[in-house]
Biopython code that builds the backbone (N, CA, C, O; Angstrom):
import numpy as np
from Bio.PDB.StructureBuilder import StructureBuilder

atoms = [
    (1, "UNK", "N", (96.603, 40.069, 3.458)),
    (1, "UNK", "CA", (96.578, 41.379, 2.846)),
    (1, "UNK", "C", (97.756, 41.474, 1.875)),
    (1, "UNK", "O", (98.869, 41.095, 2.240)),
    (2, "UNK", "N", (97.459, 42.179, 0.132)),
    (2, "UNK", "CA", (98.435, 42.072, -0.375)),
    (2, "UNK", "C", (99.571, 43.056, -0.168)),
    (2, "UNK", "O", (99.604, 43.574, 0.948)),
    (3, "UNK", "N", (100.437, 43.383, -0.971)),
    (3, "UNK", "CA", (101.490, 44.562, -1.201)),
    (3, "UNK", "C", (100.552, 45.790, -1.723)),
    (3, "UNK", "O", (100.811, 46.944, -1.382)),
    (4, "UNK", "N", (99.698, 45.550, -2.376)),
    (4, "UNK", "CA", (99.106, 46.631, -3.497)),
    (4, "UNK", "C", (98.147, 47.523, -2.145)),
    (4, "UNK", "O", (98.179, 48.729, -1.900)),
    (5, "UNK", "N", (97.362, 46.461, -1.457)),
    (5, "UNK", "CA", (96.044, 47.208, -0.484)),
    (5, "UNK", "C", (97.156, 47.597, 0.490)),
    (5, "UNK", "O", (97.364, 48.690, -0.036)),
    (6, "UNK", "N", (97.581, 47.579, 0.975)),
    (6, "UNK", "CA", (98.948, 48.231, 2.316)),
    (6, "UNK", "C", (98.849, 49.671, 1.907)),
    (6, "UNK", "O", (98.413, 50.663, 2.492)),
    (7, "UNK", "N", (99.644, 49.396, 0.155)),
    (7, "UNK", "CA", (100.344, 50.550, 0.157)),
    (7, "UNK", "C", (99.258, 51.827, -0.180)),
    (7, "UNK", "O", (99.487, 53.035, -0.135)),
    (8, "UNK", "N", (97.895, 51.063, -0.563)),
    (8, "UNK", "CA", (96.803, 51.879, -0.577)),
    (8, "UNK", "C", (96.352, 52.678, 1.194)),
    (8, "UNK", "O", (96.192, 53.869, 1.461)),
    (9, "UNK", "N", (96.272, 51.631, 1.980)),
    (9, "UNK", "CA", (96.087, 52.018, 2.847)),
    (9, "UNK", "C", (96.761, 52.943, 3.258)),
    (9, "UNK", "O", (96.238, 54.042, 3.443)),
    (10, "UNK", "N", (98.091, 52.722, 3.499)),
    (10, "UNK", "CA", (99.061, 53.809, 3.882)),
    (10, "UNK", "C", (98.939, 55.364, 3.158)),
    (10, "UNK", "O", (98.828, 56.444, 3.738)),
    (11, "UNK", "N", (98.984, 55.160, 2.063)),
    (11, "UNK", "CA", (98.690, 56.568, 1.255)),
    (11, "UNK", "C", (97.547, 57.018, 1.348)),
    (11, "UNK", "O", (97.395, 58.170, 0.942)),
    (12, "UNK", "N", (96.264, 56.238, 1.945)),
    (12, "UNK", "CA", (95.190, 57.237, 1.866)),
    (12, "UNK", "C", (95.323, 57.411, 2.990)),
    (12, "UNK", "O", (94.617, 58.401, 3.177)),
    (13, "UNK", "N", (95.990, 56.988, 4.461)),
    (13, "UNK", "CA", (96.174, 57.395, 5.756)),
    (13, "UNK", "C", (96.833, 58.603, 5.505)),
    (13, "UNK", "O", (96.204, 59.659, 5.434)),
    (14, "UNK", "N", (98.551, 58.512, 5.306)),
    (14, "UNK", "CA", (98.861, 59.908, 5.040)),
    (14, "UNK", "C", (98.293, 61.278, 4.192)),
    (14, "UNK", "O", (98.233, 62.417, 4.654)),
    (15, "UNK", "N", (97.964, 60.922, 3.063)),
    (15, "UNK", "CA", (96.660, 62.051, 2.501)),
    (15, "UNK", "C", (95.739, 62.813, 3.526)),
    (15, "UNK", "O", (95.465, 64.002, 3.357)),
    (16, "UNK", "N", (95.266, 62.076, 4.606)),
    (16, "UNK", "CA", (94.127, 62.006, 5.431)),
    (16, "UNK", "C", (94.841, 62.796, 6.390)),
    (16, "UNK", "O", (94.506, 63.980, 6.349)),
    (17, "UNK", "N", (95.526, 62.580, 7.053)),
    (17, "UNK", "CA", (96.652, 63.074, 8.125)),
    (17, "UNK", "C", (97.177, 64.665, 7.445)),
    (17, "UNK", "O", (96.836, 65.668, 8.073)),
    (18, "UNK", "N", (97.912, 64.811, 6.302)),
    (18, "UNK", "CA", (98.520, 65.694, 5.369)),
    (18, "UNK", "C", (96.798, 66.501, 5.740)),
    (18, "UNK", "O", (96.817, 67.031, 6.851)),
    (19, "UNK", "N", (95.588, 66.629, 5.093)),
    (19, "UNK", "CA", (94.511, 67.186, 5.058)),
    (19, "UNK", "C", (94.028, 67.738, 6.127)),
    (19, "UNK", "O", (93.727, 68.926, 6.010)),
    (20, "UNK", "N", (93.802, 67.072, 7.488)),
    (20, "UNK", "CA", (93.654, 66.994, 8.288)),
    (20, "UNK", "C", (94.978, 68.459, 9.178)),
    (20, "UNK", "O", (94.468, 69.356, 9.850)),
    (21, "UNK", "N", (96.250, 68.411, 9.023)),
    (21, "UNK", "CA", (97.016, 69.059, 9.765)),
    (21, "UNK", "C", (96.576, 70.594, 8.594)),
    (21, "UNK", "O", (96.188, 71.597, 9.193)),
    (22, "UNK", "N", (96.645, 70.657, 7.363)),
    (22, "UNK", "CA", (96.169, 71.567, 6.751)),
    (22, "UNK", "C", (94.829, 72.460, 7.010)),
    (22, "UNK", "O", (94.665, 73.639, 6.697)),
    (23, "UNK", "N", (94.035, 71.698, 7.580)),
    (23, "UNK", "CA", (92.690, 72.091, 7.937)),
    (23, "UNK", "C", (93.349, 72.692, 9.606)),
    (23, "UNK", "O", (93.033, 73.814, 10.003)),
    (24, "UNK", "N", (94.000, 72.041, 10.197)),
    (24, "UNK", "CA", (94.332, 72.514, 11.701)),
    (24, "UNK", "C", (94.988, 73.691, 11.712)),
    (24, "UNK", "O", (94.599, 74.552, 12.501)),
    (25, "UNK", "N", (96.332, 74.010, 10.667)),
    (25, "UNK", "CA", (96.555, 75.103, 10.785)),
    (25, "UNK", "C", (96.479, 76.699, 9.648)),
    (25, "UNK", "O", (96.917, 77.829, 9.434)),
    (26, "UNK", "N", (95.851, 75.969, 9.371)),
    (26, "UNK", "CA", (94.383, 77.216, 8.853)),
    (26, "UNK", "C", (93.436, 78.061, 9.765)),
    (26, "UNK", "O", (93.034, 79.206, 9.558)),
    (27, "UNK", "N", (93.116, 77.060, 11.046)),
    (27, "UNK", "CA", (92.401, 77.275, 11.688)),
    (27, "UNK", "C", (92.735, 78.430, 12.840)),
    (27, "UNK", "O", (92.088, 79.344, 13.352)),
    (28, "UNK", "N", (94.569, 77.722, 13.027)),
    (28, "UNK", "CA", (95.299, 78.514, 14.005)),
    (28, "UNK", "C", (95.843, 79.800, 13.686)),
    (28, "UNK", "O", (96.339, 80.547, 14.529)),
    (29, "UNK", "N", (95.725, 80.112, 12.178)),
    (29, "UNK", "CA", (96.457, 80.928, 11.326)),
    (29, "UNK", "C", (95.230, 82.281, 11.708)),
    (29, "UNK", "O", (95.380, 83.402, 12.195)),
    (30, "UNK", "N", (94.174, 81.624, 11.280)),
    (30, "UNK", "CA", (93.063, 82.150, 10.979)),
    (30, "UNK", "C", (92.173, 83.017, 12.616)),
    (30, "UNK", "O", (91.290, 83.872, 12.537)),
    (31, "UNK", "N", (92.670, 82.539, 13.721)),
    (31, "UNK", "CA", (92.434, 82.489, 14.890)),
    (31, "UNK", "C", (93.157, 83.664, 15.143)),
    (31, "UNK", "O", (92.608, 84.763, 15.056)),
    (32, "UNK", "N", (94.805, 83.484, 15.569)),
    (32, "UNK", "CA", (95.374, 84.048, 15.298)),
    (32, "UNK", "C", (95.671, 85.975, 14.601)),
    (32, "UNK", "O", (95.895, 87.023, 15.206)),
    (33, "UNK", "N", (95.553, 85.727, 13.448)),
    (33, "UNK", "CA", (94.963, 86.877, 12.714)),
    (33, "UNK", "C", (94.150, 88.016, 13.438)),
    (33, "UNK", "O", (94.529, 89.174, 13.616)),
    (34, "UNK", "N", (92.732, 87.342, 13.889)),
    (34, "UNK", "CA", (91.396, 87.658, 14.424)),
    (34, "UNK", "C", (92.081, 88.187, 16.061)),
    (34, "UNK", "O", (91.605, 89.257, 16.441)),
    (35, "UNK", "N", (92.997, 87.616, 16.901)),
    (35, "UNK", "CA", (92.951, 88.142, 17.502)),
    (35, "UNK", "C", (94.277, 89.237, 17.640)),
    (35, "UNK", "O", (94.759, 89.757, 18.646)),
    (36, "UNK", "N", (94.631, 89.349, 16.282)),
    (36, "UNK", "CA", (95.697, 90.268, 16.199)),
    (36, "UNK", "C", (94.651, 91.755, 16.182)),
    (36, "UNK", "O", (94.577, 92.777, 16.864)),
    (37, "UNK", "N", (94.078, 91.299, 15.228)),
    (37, "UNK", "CA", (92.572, 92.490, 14.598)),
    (37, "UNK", "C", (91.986, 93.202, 15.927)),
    (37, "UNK", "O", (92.131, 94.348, 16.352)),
    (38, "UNK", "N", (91.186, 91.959, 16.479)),
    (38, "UNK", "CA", (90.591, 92.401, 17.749)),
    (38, "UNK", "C", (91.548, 93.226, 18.746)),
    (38, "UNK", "O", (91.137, 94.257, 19.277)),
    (39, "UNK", "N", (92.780, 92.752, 18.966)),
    (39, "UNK", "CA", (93.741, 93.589, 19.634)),
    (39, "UNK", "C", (93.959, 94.824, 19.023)),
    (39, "UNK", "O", (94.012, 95.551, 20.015)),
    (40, "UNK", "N", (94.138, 95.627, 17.954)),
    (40, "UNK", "CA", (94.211, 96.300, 17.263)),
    (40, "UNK", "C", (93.080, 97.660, 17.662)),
    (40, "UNK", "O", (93.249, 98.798, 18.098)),
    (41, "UNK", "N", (91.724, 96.742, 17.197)),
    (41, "UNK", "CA", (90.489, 97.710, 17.372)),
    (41, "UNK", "C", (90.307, 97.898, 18.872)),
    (41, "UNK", "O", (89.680, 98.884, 19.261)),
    (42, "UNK", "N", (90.810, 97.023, 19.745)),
    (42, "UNK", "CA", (90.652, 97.641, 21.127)),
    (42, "UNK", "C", (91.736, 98.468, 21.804)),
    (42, "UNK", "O", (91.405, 98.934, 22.895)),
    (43, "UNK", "N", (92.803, 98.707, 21.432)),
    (43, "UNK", "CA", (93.871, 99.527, 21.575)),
    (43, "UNK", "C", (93.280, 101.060, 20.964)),
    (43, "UNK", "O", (93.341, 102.012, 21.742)),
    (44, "UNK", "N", (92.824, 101.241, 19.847)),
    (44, "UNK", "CA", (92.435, 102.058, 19.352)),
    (44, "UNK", "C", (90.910, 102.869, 19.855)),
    (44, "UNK", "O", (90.815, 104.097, 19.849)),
    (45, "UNK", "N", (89.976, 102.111, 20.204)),
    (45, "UNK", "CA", (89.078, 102.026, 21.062)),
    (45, "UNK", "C", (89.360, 102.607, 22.242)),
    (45, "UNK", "O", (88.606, 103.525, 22.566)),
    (46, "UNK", "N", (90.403, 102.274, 23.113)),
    (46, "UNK", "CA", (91.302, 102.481, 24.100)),
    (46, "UNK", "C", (91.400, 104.059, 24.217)),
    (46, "UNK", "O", (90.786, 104.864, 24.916)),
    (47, "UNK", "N", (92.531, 104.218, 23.150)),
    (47, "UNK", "CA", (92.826, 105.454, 23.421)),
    (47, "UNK", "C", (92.046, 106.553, 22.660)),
    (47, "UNK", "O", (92.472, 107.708, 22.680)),
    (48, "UNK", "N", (90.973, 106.245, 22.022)),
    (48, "UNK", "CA", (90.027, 107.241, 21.482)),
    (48, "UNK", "C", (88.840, 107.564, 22.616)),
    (48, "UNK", "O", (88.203, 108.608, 22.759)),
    (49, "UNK", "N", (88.734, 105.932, 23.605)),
    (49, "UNK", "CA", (87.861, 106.316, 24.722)),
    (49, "UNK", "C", (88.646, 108.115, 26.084)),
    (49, "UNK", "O", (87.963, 108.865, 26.782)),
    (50, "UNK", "N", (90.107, 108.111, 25.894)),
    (50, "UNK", "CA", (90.669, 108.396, 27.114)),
    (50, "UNK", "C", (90.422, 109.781, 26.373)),
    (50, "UNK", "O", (90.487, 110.684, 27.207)),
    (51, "UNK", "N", (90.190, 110.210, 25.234)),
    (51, "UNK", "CA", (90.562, 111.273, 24.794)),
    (51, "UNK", "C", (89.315, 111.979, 24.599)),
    (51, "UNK", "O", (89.493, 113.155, 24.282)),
    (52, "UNK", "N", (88.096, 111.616, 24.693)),
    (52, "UNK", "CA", (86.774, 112.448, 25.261)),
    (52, "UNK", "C", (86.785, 112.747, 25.623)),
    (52, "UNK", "O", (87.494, 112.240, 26.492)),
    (53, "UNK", "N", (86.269, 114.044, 26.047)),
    (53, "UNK", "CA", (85.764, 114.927, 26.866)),
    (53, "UNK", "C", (84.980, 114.755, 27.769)),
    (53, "UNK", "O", (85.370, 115.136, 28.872)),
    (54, "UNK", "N", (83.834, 114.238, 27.697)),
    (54, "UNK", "CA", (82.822, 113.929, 28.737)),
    (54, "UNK", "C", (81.925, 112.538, 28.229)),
    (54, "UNK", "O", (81.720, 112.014, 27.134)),
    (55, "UNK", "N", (81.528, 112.255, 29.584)),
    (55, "UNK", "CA", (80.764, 110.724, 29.372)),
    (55, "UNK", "C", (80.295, 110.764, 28.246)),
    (55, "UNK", "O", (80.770, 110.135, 27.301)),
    (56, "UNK", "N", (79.489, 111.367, 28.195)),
    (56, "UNK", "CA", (78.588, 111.817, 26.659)),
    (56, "UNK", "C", (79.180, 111.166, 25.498)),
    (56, "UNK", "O", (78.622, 110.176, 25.025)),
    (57, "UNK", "N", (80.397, 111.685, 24.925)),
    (57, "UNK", "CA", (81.047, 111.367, 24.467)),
    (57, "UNK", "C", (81.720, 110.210, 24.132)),
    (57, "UNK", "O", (81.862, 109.750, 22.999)),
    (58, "UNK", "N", (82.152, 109.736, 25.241)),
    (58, "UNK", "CA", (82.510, 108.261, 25.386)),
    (58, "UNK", "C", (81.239, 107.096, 25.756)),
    (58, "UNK", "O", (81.530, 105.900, 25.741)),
    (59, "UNK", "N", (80.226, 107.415, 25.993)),
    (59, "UNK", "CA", (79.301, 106.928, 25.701)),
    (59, "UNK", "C", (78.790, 106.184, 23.874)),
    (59, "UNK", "O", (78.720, 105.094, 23.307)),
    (60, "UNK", "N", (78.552, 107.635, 23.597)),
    (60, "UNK", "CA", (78.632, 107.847, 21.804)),
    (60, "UNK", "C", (79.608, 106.747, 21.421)),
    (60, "UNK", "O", (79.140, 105.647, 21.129)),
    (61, "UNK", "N", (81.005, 106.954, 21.393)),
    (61, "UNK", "CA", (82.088, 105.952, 21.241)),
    (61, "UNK", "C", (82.011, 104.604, 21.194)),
    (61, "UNK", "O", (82.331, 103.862, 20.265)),
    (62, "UNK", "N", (81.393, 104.230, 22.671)),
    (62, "UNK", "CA", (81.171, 102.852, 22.851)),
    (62, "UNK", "C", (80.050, 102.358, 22.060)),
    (62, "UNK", "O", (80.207, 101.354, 21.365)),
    (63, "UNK", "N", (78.614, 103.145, 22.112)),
    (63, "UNK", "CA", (77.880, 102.492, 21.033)),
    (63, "UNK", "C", (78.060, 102.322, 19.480)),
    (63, "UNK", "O", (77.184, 101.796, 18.793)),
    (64, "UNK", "N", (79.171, 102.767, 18.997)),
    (64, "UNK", "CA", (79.970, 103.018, 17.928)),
    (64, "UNK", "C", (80.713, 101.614, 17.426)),
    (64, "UNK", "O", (81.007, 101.307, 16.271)),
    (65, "UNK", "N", (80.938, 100.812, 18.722)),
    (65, "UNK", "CA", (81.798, 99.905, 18.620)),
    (65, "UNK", "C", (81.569, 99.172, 17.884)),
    (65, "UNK", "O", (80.360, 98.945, 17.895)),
    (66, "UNK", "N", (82.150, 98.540, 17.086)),
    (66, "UNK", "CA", (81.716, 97.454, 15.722)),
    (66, "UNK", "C", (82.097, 95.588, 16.010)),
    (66, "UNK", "O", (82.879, 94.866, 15.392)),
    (67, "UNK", "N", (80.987, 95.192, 17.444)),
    (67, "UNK", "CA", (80.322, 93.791, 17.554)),
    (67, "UNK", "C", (81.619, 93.415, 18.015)),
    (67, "UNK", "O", (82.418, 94.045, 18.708)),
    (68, "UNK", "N", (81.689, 92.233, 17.488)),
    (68, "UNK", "CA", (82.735, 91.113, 17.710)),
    (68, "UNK", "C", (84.141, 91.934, 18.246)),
    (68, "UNK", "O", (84.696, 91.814, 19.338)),
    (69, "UNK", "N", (84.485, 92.729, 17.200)),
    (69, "UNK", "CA", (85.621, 92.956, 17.279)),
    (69, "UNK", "C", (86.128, 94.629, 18.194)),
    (69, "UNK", "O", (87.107, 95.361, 18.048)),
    (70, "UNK", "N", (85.171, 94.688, 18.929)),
    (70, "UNK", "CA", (85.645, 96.049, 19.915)),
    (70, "UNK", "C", (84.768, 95.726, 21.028)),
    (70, "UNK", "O", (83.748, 96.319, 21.380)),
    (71, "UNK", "N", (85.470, 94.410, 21.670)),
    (71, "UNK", "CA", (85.085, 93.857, 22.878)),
    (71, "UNK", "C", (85.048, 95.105, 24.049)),
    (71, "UNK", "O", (83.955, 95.358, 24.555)),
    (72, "UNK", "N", (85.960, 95.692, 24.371)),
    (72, "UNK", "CA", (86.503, 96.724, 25.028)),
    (72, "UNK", "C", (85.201, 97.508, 24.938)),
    (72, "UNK", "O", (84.446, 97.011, 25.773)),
    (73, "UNK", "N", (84.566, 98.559, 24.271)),
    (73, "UNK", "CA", (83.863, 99.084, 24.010)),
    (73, "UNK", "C", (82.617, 98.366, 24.696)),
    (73, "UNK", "O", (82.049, 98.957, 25.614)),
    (74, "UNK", "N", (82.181, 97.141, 24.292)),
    (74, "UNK", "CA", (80.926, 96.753, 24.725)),
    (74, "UNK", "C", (80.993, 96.681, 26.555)),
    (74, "UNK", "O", (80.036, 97.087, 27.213)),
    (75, "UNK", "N", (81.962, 96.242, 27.066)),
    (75, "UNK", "CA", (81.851, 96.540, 28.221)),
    (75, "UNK", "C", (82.073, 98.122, 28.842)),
    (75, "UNK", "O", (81.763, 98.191, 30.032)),
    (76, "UNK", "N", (82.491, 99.227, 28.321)),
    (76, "UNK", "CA", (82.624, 100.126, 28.628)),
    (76, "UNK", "C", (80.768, 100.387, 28.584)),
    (76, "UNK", "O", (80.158, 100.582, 29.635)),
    (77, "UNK", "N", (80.265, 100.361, 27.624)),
    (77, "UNK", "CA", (79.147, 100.801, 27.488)),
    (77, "UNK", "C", (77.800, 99.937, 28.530)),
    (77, "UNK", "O", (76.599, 100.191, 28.629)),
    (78, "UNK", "N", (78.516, 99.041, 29.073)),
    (78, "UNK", "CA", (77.603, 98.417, 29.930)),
    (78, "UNK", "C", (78.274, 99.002, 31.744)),
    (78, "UNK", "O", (77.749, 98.570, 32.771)),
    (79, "UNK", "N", (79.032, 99.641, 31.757)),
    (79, "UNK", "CA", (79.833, 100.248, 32.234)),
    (79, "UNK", "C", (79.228, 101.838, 32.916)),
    (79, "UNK", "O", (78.971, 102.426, 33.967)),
    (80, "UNK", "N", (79.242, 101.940, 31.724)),
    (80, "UNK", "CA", (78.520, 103.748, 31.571)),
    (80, "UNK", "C", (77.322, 103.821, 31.776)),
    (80, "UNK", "O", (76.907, 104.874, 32.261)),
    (81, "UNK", "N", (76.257, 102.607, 31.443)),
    (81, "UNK", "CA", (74.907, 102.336, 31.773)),
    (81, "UNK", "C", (75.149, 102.298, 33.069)),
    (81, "UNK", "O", (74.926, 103.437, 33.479)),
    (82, "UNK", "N", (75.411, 101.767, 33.755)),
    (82, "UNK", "CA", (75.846, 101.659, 35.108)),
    (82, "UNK", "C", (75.671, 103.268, 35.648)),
    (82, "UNK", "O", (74.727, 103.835, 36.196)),
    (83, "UNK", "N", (76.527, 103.564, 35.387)),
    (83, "UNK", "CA", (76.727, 104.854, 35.859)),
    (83, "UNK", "C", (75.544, 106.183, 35.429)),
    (83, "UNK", "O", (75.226, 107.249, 35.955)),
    (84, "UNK", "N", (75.269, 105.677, 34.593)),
    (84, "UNK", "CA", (73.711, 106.859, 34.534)),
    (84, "UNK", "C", (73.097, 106.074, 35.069)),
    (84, "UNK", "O", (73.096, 106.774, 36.082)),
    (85, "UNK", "N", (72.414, 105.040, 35.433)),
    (85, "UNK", "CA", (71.021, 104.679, 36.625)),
    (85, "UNK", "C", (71.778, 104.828, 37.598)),
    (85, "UNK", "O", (70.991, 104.945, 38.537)),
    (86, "UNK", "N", (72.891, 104.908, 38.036)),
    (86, "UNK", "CA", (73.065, 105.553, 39.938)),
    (86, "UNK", "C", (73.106, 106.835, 39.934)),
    (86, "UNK", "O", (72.729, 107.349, 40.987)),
    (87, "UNK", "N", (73.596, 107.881, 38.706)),
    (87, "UNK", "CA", (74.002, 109.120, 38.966)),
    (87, "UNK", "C", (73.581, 110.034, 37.405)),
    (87, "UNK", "O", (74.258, 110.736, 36.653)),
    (88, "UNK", "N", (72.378, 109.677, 37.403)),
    (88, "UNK", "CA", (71.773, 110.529, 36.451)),
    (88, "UNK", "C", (72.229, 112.133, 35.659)),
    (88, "UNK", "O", (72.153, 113.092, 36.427)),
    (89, "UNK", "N", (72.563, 112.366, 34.587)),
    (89, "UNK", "CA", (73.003, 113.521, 34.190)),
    (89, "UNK", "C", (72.308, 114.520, 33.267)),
    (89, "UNK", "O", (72.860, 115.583, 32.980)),
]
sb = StructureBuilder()
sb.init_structure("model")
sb.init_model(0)
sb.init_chain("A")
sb.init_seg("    ")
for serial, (resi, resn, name, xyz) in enumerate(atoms, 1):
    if name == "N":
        sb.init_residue(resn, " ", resi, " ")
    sb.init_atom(name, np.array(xyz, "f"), 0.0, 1.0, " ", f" {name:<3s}", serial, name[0])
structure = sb.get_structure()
């Protein structure tokens, strides 16, 4: 193997590696972020649930919740289903 293919090799290894850790913490950045967000909308979720008045209400709320990111909510509302088939209102 000469001097010339080495030093090829080596530089397209590090390129590859360099790309590779770029793609990784993008990923963590990006992760990260999302569950800053999600923490955010369920805190808020949180205390907009405590401040209803009646199931009704917080019912409304939870189906309100927007998917992915108001985890909190979706179980409240599977929650509250619960609670109207044992105790009908």
């Amino acid at each position: 193997m000469n001097y010339l293919t080495a030093d090829f090799i080596v530089q397209w290894t590090l390129w590859l590696l360099a790309s590779f850790s770029l793609v990784t913490w993008t990923i963590i950045l990006l992760k990260f972020w999302l569950y800053i967000r999600q923490s955010l909308e369920n805190r808020a979720f949180a205390r907009k649930f405590w401040q209803a008045w009646c199931l009704k209400d917080a019912r409304l709320l939870a189906q309100q919740g927007r998917g992915m990111l108001a985890a909190v909510s979706h179980v409240v509302s599977m929650c509250l289903a619960l609670l109207r088939e044992k105790a009908p209102c």
